[in-house]
TIPA-769800 format. One record per atom (N, C-alpha, C): residue number from 1; residue in one letter; atom name; x, y, z. Coordinates in steps of 0.2 Angstrom, whole numbers. Layout:
! residues N
(NUM, a, CA, (X, Y, Z)) ...
***
This chain:
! residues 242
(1, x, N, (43, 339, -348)) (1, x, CA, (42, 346, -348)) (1, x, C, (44, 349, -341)) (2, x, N, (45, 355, -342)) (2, x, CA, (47, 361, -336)) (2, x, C, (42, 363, -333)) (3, x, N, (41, 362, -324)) (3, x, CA, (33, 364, -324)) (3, x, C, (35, 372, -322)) (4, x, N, (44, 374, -318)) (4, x, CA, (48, 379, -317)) (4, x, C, (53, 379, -317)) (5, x, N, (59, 384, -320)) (5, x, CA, (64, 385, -321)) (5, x, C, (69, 390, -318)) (6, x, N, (73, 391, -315)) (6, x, CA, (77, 395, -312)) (6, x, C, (84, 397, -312)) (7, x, N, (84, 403, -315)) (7, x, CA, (92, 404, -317)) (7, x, C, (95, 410, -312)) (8, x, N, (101, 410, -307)) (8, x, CA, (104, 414, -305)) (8, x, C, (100, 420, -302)) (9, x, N, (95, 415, -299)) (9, x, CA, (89, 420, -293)) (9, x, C, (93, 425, -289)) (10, x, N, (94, 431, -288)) (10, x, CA, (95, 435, -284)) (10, x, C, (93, 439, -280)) (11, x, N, (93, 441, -272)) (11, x, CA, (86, 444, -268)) (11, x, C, (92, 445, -262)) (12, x, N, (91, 453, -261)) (12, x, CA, (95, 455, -257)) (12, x, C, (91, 460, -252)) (13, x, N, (90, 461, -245)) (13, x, CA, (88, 466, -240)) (13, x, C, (91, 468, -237)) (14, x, N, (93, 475, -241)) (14, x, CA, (100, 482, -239)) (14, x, C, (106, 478, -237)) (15, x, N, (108, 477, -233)) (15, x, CA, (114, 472, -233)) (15, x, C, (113, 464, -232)) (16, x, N, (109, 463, -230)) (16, x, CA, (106, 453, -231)) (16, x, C, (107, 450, -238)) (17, x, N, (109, 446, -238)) (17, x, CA, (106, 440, -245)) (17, x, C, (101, 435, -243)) (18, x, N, (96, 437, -248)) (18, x, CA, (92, 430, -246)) (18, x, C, (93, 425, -250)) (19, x, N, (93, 430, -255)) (19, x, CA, (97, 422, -262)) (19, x, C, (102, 425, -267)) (20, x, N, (105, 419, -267)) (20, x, CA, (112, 420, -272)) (20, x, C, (113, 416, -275)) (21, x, N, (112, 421, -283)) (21, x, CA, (112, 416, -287)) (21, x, C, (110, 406, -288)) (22, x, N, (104, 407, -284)) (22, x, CA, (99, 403, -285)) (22, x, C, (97, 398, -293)) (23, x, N, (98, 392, -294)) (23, x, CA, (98, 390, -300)) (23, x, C, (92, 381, -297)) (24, x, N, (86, 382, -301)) (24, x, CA, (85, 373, -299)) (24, x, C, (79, 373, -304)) (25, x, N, (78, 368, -305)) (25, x, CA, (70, 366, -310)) (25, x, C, (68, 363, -306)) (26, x, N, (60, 362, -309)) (26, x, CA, (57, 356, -305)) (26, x, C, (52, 356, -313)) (27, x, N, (50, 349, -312)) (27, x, CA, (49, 347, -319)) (27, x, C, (42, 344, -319)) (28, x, N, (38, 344, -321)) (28, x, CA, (28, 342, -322)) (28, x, C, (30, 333, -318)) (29, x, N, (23, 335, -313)) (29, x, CA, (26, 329, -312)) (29, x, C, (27, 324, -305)) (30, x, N, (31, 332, -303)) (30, x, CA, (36, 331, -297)) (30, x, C, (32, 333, -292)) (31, x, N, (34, 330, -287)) (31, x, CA, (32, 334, -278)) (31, x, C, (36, 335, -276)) (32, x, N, (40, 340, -278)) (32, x, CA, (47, 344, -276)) (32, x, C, (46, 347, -265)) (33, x, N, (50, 345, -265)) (33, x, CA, (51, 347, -258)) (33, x, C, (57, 353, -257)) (34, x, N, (55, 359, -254)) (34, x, CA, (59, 364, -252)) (34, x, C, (61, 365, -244)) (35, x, N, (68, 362, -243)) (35, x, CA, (70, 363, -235)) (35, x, C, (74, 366, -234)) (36, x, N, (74, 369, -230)) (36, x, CA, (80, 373, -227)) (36, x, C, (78, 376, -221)) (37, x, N, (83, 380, -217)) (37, x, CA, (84, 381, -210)) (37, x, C, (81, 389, -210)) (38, x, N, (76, 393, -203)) (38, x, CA, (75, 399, -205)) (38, x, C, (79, 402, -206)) (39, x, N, (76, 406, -210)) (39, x, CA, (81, 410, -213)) (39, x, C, (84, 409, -219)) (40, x, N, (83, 404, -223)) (40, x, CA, (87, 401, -229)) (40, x, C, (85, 405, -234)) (41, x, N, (78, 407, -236)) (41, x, CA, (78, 411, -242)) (41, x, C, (71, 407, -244)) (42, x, N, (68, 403, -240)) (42, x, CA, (63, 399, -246)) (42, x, C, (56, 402, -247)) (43, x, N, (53, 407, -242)) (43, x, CA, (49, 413, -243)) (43, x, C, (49, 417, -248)) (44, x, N, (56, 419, -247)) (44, x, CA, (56, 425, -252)) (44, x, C, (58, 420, -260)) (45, x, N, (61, 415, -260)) (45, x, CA, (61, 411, -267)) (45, x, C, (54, 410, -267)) (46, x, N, (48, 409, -264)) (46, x, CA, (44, 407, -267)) (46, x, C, (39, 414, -270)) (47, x, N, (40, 419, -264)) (47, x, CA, (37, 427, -267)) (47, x, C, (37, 429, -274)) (48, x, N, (45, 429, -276)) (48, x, CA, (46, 429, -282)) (48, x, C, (43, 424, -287)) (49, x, N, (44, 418, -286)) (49, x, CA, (41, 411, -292)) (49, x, C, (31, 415, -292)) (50, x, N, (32, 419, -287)) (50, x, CA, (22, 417, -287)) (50, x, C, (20, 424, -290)) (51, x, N, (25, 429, -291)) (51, x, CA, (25, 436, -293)) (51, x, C, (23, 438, -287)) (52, x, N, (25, 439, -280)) (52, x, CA, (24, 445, -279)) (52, x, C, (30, 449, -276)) (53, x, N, (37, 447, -278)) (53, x, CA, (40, 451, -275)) (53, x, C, (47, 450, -282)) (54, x, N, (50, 456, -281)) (54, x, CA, (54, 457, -289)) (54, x, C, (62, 454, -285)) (55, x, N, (67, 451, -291)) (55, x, CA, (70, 448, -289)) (55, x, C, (76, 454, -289)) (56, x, N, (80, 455, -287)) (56, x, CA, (89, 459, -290)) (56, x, C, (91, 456, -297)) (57, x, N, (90, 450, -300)) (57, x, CA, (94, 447, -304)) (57, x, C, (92, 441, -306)) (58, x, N, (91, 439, -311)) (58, x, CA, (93, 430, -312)) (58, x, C, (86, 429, -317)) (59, x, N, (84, 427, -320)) (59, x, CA, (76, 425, -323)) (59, x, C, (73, 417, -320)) (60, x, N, (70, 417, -321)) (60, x, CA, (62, 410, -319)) (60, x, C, (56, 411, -324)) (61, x, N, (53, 405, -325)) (61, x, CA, (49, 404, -328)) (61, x, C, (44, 400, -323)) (62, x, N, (41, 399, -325)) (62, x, CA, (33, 396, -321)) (62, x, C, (29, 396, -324)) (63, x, N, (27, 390, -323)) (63, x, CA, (21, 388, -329)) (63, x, C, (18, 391, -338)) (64, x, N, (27, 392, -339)) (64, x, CA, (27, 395, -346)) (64, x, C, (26, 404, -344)) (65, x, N, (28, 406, -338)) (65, x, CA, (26, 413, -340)) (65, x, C, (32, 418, -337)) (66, x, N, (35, 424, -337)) (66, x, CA, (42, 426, -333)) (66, x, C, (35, 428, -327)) (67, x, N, (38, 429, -320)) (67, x, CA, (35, 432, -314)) (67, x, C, (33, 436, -313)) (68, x, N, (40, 440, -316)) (68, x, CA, (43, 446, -317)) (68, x, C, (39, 449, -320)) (69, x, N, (39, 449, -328)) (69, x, CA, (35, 452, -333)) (69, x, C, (29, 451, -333)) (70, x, N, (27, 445, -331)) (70, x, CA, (20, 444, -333)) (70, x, C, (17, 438, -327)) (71, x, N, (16, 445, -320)) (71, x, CA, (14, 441, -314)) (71, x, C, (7, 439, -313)) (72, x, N, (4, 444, -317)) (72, x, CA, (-4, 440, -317)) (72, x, C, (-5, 433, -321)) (73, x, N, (-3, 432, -327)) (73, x, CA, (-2, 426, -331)) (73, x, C, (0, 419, -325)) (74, x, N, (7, 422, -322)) (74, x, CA, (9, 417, -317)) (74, x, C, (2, 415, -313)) (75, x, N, (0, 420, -309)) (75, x, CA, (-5, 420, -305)) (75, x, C, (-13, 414, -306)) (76, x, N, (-13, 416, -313)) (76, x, CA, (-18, 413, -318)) (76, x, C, (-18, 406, -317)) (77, x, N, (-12, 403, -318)) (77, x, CA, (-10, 397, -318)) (77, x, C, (-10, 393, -314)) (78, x, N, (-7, 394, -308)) (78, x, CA, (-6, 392, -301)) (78, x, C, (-8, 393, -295)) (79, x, N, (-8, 390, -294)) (79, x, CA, (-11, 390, -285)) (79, x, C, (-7, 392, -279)) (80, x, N, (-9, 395, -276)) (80, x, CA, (-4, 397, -268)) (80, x, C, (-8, 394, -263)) (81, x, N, (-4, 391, -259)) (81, x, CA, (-7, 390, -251)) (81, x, C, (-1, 393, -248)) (82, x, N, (-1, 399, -244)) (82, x, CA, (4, 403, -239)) (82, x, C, (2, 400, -233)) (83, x, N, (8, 402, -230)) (83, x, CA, (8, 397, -223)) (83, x, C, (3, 400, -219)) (84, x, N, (2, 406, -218)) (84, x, CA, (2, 409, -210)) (84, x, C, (-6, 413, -214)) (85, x, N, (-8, 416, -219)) (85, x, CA, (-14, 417, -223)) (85, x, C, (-20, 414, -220)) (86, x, N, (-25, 418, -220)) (86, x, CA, (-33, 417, -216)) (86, x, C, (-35, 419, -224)) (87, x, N, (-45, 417, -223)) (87, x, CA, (-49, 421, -228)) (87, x, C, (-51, 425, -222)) (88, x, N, (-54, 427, -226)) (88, x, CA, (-57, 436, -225)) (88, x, C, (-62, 433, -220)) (89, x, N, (-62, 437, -214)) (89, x, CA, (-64, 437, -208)) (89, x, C, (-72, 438, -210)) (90, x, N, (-74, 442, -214)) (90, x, CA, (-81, 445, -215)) (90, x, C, (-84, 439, -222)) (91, x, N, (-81, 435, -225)) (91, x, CA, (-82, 431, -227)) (91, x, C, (-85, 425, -226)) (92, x, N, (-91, 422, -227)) (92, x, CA, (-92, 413, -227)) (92, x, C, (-86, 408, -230)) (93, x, N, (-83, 403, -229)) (93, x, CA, (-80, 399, -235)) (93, x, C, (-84, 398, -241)) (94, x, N, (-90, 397, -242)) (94, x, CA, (-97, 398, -249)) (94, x, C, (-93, 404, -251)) (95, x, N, (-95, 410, -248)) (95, x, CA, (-94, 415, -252)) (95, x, C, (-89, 418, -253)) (96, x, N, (-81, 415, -248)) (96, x, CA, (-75, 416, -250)) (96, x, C, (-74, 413, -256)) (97, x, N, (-79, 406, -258)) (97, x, CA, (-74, 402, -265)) (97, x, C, (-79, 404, -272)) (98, x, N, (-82, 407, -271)) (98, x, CA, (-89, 414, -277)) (98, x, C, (-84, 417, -277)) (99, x, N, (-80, 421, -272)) (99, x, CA, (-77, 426, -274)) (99, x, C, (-69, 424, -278)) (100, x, N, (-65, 420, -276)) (100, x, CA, (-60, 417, -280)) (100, x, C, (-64, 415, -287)) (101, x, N, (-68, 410, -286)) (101, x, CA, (-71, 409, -295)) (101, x, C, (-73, 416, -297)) (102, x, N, (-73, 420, -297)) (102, x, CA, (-76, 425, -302)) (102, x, C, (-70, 429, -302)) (103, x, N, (-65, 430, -297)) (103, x, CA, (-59, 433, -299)) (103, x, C, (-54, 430, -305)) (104, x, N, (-55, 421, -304)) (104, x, CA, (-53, 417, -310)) (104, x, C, (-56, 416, -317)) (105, x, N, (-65, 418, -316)) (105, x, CA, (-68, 420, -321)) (105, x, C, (-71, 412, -323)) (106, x, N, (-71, 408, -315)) (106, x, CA, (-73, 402, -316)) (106, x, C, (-81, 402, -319)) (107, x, N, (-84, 396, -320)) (107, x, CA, (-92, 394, -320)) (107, x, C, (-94, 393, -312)) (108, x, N, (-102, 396, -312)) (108, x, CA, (-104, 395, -302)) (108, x, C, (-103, 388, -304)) (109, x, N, (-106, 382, -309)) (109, x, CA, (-107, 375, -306)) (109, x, C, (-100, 372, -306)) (110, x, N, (-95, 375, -308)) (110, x, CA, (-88, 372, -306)) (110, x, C, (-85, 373, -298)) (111, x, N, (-87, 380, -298)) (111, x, CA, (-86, 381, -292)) (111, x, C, (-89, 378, -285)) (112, x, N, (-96, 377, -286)) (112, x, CA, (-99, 375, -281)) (112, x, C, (-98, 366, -281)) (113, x, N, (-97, 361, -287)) (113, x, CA, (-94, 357, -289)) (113, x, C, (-90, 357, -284)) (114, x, N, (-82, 361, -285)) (114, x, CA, (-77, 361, -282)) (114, x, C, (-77, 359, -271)) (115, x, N, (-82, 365, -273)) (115, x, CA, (-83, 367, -267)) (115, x, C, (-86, 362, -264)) (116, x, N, (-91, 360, -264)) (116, x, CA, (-95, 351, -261)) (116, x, C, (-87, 347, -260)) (117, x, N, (-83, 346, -267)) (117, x, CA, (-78, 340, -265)) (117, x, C, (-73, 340, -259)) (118, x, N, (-72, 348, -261)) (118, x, CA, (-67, 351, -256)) (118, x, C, (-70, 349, -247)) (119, x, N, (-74, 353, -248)) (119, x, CA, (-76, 352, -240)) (119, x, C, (-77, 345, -236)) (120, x, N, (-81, 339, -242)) (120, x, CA, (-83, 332, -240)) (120, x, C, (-75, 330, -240)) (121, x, N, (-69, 331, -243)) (121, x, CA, (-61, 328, -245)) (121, x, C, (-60, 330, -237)) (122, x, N, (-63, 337, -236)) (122, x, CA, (-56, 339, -228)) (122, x, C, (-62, 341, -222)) (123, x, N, (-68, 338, -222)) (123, x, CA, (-71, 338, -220)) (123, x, C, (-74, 343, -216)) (124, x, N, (-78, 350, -219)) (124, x, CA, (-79, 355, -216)) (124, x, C, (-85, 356, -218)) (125, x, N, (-89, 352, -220)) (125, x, CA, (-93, 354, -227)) (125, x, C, (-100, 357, -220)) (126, x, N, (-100, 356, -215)) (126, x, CA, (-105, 360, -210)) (126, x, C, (-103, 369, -207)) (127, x, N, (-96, 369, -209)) (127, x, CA, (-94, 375, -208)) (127, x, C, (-95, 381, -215)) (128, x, N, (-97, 378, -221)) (128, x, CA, (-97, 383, -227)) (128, x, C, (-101, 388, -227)) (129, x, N, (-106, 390, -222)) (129, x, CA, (-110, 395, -221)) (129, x, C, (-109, 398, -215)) (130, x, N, (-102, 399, -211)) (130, x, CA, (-101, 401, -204)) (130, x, C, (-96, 407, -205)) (131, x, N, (-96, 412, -204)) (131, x, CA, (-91, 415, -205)) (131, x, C, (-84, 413, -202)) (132, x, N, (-80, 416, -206)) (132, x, CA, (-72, 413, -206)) (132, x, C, (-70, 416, -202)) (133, x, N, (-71, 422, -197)) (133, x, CA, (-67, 424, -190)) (133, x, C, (-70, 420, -186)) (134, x, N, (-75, 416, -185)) (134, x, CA, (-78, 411, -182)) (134, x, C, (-76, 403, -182)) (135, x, N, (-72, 403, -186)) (135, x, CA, (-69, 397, -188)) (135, x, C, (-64, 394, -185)) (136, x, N, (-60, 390, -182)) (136, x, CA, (-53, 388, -179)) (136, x, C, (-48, 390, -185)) (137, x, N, (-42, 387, -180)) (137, x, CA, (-36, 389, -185)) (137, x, C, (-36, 383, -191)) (138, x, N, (-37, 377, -190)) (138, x, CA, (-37, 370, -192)) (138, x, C, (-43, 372, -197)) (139, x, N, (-50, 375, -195)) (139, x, CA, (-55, 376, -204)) (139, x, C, (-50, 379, -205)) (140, x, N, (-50, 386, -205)) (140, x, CA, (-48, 392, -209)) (140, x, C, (-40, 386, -214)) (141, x, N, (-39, 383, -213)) (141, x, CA, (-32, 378, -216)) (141, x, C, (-36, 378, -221)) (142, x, N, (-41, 375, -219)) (142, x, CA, (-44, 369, -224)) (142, x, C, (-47, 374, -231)) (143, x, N, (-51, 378, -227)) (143, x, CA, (-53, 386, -234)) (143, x, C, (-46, 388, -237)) (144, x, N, (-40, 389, -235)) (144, x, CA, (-35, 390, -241)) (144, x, C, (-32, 383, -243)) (145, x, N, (-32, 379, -242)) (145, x, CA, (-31, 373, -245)) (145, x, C, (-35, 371, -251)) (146, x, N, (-43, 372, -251)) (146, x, CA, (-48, 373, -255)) (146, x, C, (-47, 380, -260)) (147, x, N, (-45, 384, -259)) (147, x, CA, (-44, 391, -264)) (147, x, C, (-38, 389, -268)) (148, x, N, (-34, 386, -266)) (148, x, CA, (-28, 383, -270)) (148, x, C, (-29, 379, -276)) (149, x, N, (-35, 376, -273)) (149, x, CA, (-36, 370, -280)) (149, x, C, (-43, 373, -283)) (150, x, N, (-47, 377, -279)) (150, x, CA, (-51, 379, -282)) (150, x, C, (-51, 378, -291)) (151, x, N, (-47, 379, -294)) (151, x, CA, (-48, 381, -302)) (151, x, C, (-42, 376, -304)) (152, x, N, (-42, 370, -301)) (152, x, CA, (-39, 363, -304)) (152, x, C, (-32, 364, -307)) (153, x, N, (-28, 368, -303)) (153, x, CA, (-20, 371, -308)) (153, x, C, (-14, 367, -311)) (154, x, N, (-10, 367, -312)) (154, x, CA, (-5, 362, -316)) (154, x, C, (0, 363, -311)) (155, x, N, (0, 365, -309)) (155, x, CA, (7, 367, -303)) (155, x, C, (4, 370, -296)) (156, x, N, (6, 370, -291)) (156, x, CA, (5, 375, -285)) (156, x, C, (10, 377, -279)) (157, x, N, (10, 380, -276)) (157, x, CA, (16, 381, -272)) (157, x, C, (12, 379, -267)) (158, x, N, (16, 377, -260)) (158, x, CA, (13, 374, -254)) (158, x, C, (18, 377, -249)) (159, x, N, (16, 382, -244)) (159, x, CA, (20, 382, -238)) (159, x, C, (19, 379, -232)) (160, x, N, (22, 375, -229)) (160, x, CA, (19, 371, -224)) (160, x, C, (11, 370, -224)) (161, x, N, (9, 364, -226)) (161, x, CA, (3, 363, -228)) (161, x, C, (-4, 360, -224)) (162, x, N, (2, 359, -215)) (162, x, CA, (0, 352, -211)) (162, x, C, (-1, 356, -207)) (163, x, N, (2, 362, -206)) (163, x, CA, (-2, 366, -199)) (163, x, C, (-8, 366, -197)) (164, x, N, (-9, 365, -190)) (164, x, CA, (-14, 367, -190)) (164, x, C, (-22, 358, -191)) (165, x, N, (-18, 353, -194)) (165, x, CA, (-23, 350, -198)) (165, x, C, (-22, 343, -194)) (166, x, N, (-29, 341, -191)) (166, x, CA, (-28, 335, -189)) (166, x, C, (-26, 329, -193)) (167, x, N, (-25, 325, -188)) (167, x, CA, (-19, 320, -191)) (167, x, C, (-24, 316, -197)) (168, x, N, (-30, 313, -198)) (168, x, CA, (-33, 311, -200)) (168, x, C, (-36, 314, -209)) (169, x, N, (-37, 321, -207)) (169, x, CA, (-35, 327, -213)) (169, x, C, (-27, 327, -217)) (170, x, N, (-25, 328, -213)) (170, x, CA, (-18, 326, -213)) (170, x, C, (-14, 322, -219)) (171, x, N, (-18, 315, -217)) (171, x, CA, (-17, 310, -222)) (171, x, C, (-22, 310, -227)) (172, x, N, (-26, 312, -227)) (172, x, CA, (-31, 312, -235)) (172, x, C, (-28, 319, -238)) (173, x, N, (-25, 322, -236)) (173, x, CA, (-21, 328, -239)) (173, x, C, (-17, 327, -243)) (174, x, N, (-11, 322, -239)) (174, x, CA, (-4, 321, -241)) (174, x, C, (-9, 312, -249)) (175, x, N, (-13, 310, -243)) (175, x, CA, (-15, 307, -251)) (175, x, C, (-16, 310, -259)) (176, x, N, (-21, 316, -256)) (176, x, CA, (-23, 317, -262)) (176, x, C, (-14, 321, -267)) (177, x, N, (-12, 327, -264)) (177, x, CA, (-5, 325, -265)) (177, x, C, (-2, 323, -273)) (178, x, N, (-1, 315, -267)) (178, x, CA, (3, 310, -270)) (178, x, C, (-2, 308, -277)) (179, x, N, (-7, 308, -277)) (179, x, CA, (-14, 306, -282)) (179, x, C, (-12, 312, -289)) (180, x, N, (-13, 317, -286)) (180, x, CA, (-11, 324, -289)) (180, x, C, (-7, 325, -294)) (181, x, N, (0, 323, -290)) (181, x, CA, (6, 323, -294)) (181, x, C, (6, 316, -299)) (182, x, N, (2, 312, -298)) (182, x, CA, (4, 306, -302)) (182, x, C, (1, 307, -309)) (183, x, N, (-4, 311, -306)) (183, x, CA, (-9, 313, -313)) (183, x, C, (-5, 317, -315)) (184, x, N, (1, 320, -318)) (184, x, CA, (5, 326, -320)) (184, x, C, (4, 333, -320)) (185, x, N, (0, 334, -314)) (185, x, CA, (3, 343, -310)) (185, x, C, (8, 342, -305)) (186, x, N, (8, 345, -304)) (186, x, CA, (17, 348, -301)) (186, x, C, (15, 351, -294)) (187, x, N, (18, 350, -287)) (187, x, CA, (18, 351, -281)) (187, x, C, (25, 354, -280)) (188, x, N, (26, 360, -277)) (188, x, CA, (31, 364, -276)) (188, x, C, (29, 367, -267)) (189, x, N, (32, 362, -263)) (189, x, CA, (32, 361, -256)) (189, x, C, (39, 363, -251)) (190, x, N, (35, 371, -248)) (190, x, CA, (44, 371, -243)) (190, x, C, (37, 371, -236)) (191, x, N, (42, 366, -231)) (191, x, CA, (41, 363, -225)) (191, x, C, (47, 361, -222)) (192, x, N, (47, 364, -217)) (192, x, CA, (51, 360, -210)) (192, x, C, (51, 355, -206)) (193, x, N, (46, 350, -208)) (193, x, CA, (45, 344, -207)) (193, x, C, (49, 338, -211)) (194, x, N, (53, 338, -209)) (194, x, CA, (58, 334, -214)) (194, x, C, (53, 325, -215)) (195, x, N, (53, 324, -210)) (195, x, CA, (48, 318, -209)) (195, x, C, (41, 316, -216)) (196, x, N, (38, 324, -217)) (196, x, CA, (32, 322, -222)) (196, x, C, (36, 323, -227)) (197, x, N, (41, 326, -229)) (197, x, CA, (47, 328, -235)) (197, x, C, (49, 321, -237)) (198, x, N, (51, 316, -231)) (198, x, CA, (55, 312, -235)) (198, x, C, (49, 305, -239)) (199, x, N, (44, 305, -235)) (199, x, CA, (38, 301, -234)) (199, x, C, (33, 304, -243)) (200, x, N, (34, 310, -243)) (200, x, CA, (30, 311, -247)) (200, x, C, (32, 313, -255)) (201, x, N, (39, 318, -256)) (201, x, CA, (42, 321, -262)) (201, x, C, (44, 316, -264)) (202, x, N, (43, 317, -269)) (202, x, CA, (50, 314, -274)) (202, x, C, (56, 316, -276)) (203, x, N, (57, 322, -273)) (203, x, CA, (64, 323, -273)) (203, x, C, (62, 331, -271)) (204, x, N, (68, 332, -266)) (204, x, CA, (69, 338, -261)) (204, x, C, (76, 343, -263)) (205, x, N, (75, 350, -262)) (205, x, CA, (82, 354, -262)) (205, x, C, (83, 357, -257)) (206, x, N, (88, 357, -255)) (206, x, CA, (91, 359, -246)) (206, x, C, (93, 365, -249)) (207, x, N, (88, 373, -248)) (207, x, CA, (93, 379, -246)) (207, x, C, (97, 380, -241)) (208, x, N, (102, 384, -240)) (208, x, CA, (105, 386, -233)) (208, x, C, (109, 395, -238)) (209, x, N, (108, 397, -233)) (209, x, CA, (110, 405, -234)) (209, x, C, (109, 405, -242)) (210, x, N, (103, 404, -242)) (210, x, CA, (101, 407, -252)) (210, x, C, (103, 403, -256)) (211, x, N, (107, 400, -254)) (211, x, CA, (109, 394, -259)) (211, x, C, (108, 387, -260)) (212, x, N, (105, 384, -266)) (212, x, CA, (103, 379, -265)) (212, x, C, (110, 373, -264)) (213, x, N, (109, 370, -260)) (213, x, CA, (118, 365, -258)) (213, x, C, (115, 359, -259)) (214, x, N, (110, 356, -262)) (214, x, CA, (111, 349, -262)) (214, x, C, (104, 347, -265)) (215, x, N, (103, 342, -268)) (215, x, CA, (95, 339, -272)) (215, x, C, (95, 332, -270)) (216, x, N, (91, 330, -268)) (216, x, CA, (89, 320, -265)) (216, x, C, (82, 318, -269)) (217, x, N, (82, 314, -270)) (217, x, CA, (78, 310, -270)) (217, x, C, (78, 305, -263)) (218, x, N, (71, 305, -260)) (218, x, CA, (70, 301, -256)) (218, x, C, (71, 295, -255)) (219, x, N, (69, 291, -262)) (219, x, CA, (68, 285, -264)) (219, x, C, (76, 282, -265)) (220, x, N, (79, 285, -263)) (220, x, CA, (86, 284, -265)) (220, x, C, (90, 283, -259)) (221, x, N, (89, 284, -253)) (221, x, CA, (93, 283, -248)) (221, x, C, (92, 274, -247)) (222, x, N, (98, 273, -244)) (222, x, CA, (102, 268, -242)) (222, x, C, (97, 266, -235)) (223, x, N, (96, 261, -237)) (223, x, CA, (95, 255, -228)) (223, x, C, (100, 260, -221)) (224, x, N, (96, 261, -217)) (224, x, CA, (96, 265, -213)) (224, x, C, (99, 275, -212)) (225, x, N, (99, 274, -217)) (225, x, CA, (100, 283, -218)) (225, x, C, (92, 286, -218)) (226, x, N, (94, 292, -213)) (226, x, CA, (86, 297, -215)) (226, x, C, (88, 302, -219)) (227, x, N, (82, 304, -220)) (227, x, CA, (82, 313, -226)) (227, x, C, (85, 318, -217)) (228, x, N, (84, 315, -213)) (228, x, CA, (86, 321, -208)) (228, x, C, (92, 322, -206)) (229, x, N, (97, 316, -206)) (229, x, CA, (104, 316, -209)) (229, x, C, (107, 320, -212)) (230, x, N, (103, 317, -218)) (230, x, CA, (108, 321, -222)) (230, x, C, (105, 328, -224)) (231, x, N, (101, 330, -221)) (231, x, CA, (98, 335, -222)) (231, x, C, (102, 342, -216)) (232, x, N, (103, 338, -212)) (232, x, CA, (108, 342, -205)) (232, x, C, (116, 340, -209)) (233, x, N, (117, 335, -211)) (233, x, CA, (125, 335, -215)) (233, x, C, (126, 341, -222)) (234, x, N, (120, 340, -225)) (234, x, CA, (119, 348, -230)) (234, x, C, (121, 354, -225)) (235, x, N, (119, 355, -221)) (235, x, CA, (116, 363, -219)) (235, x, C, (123, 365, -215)) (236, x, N, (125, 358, -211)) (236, x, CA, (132, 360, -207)) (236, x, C, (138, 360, -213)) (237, x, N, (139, 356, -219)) (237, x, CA, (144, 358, -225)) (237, x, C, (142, 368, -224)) (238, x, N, (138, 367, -229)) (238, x, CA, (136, 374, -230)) (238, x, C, (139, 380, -227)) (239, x, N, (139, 378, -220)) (239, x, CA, (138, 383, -216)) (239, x, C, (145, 385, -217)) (240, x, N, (151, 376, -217)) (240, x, CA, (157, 376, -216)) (240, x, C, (160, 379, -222)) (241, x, N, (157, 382, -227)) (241, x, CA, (161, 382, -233)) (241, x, C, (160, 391, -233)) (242, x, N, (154, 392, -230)) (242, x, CA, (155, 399, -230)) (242, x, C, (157, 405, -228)) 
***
């Protein structure tokens, strides 16, 4: 099964292209990795896949639903962790993740359920009652990390996931992850760390100026080859072809 579909994406800023005719799946299952160089487009492919930015062109599907047509349905089903995203300042994490459950129309004992796992998983569980402009950079991670899985989704989108997160966290993170996708939900990962890409996905798409120029599976390189080879041989073709 298709956990998302992508046909002939396009997304242009008055004269910039961010994507051009963009085409790739990624299928139930997968820890898809998304790399590329700033600027490549992978932001704004991900705005779109999550509904909230309209494409020029091209159709997507995501967790059975168009983005376009029907952004809140997308919304329902999946999970977003943004990269650079705080919770609300005037907020506790407790009563940031009351307020996510009742916007998804969760049960409290799921929630609060959720919320004990969450905090004891990435250890925060002393900070649930502090407010969130009180917090570090590294909690506040940990609270949108915890709202993503909040409602247990089948898919989620991940932007850089490790900012911010000690190394210790870090690794019960990428574990849980790796746990995640084997039970058959889907990880959709754009990060600039090609290191946690080749260690962690099972296969990665290399954009370069909107364009997707190449797909790897990690598990497939050759005795002494890295994912950052050829991830720098992707990006300089590209360049040379355009």
């Amino acid at each position: 099964m298709t956990a998302l579909d992508v046909r002939d994406l396009r997304r242009s800023y008055g004269d910039v292209t961010a994507l051009a005719d963009l085409s790739l799946s990624v299928a139930d299952g997968e820890l898809f990795g998304f790399l590329g160089p700033n600027g490549a487009g992978k932001t704004t492919t991900i705005k779109i896949l999550t509904g909230q930015l309209t494409p020029d062109g091209g159709t997507a599907e995501v967790a059975g639903a168009d983005p376009v047509e029907h952004p809140l349905d997308v919304r329902e089903r999946i999970g977003i962790l943004p990269e650079q995203e705080s919770p609300p300042s005037f907020l506790t994490p407790r009563e940031y993740f009351q307020f996510v459950g009742d916007v998804r129309d969760l049960d409290e004992s799921r929630v609060a359920e959720a919320t004990e796992t969450w905090a004891d998983r990435l250890g925060f569980a002393e900070k649930l009652d502090t407010l969130s402009t009180d917090l570090s950079r590294g909690q506040q991670q940990k609270v949108m990390i915890t709202q993503a899985f909040l409602h247990d989704p089948g898919l989620v989108f991940i932007d850089e996931p490790l900012v911010n997160l000690d190394p210790i966290v870090q690794e019960r993170f990428k574990a849980f992850l790796t746990d995640y996708t084997e039970a058959g939900n889907t990880v959709f990962l754009s990060t600039h760390d090609i290191d946690v890409a080749e260690d962690l996905c099972t296969r990665v798409g290399v954009l370069s100026g909107g364009e997707l120029v190449a797909t790897r599976r990690p598990s497939d390189l050759d005795e002494g080859e890295s994912l950052l080879d050829l991830f720098l041989e992707d990006v300089d073709a590209a360049a040379m072809e355009a």
